[in-house]
N, C-alpha and C positions, 0 to 999 in steps of 0.2 A: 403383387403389391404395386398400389399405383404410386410414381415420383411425381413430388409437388414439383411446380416450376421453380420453386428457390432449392429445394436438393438437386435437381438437374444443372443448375446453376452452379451451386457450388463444385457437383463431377467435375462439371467442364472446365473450372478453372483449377481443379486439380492438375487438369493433365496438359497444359499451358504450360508454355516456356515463357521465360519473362518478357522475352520482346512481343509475345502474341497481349500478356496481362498488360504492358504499355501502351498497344495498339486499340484494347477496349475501353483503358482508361481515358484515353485523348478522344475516343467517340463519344462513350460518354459525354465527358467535356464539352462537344460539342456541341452536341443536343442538349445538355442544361443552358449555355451560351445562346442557343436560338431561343430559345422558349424564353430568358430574361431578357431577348432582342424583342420577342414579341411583346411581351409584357409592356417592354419602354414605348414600344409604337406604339399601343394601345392607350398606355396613359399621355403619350404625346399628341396623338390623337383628340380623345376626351377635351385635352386642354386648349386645342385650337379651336374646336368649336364652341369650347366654351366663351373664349376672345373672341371670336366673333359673334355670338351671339350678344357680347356684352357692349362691342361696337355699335350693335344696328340698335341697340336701346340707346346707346348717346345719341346716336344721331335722329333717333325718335323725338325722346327729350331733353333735346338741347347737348351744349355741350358740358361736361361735368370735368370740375378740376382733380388731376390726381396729386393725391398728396408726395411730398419727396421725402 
């Protein structure tokens, strides 16, 4: 019989002591942490060129007032 990868999963943390289940849980943690780190540069990203491209249109035409 073949083991899915989530029943292998689950053996392995049957046989876990708790300080090993704390050790996978803060990895975890970590890699969800990078990936929402990516996310933020990605849209941090996006949003600068989108200011600059909104720049080099003012100074196409003319200068435009922003409102406050």
């Amino acid at each position: 019989m073949k083991h899915s990868p989530k029943l292998a999963i689950l053996q392995s943390l049957d046989v876990m002591d708790q300080m090993q289940m704390e050790n996978v849980l803060v990895y975890i943690k970590g890699l969800l942490e990078h990936q929402e780190n990516i996310d933020y540069k990605n849209l941090k990203k996006e949003a600068m060129k989108e200011i600059r491209q909104a720049l080099r249109q003012n100074k196409r035409y003319g200068n435009v007032q922003l409102l406050a």
